[in-house]
C-alpha positions as CSV (number, residue, x, y, z in Angstrom):
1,X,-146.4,-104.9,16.5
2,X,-144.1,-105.1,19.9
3,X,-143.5,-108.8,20.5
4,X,-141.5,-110.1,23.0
5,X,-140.8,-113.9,23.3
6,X,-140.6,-115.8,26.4
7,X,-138.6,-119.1,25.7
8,X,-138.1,-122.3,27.7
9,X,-135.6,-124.8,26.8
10,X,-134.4,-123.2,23.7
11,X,-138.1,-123.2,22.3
12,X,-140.6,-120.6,22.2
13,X,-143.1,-120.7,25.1
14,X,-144.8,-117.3,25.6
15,X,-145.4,-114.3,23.3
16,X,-146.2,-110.9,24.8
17,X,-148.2,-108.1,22.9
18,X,-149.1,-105.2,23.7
19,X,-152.6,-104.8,25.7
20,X,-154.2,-102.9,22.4
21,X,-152.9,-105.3,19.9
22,X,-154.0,-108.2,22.0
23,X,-157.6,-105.9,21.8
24,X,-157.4,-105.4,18.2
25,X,-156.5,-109.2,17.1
26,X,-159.1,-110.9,19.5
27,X,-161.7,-108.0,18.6
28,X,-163.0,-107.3,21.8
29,X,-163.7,-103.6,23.2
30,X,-161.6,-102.1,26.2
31,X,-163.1,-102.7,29.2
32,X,-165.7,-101.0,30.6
33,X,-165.4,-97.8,32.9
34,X,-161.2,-98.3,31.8
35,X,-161.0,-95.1,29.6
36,X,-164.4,-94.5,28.7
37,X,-165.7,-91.7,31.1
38,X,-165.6,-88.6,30.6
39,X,-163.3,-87.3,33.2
40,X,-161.4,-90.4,33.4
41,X,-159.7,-89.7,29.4
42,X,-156.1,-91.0,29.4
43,X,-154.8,-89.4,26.4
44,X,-150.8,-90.7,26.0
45,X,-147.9,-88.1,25.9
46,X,-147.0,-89.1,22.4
47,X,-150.2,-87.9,21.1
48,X,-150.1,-84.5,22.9
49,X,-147.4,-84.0,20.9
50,X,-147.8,-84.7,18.1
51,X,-151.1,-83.0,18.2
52,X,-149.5,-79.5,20.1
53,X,-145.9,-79.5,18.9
54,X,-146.5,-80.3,15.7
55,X,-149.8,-79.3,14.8
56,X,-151.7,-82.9,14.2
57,X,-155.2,-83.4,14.6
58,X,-156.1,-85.8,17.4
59,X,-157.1,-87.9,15.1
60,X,-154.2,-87.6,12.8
61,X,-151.7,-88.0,16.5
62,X,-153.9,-91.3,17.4
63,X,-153.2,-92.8,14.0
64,X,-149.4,-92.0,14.1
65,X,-149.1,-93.1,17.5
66,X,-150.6,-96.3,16.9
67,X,-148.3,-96.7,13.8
68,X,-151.7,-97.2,11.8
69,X,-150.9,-96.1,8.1
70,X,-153.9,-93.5,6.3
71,X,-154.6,-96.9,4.4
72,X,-155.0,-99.2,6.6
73,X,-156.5,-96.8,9.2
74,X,-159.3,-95.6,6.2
75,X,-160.1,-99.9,5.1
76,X,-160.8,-100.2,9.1
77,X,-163.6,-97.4,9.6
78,X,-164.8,-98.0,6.3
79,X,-163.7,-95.3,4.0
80,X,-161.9,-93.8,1.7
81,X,-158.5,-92.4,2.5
82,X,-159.3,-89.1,0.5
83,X,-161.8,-89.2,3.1
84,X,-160.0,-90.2,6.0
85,X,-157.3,-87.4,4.8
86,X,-160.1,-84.6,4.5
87,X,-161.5,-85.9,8.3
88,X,-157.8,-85.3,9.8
89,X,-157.4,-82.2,7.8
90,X,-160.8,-80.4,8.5
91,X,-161.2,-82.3,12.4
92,X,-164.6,-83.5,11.5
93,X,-166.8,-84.3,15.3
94,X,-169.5,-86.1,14.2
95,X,-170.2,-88.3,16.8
96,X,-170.9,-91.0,14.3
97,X,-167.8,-90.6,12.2
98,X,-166.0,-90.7,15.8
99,X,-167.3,-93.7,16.8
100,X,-166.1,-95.5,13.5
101,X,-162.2,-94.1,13.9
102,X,-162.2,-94.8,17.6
103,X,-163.4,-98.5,16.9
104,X,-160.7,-98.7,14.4
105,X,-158.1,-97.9,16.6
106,X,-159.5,-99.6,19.5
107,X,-160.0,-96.2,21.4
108,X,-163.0,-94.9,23.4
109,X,-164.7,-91.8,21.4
110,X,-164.1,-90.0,24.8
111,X,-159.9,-90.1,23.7
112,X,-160.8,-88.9,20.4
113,X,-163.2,-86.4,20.9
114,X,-162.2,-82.3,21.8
């Protein structure tokens, strides 16, 4: 996790996280109508990469770019990771699947879906 600290005095006052850690530890969803619709998908550069240049599957670019190991990232949805593996390998779209790994990674199925 990127932390930055905020001090005052010589003492810690303020720690900053990033918006989708902050998401992830308090458990709430995104926002509504923030990345959810349709033709509204932000998708960051990092994962076009990795998913283009070289040869990822979305899911498999999502994961990296969140710096969410197989592990972890398979104990979240509620899986195996031979199963996660064989959903990054083969690029599995059931919507039901998707909606697992996107809640994992704190992502709207839109981001995740082809």
């Amino acid at each position: 996790m990127n932390t930055q600290y905020i001090y005052h005095d010589r003492k810690i006052e303020y720690v900053v996280i990033p918006y989708r850690d902050y998401l992830r530890l308090t458990k709430q969803p995104a926002p509504a109508g923030n990345a959810d619709e349709d033709d509204n998908v932000l998708i960051p550069h990092e994962v076009i990469e990795l998913r283009f240049l070289k040869g990822m599957s979305k899911l498999a670019a999502w994961r990296k770019y969140l710096k969410i190991s197989q592990k972890d990232m398979a104990s979240r949805a509620g899986m195996t990771q031979g199963a996660l593996s064989q959903i990054e390998k083969s690029g599995s779209n059931h919507r039901a699947t998707l909606e697992k790994l996107a809640a994992a990674m704190n992502i709207s199925v839109a981001q995740l879906a082809d």
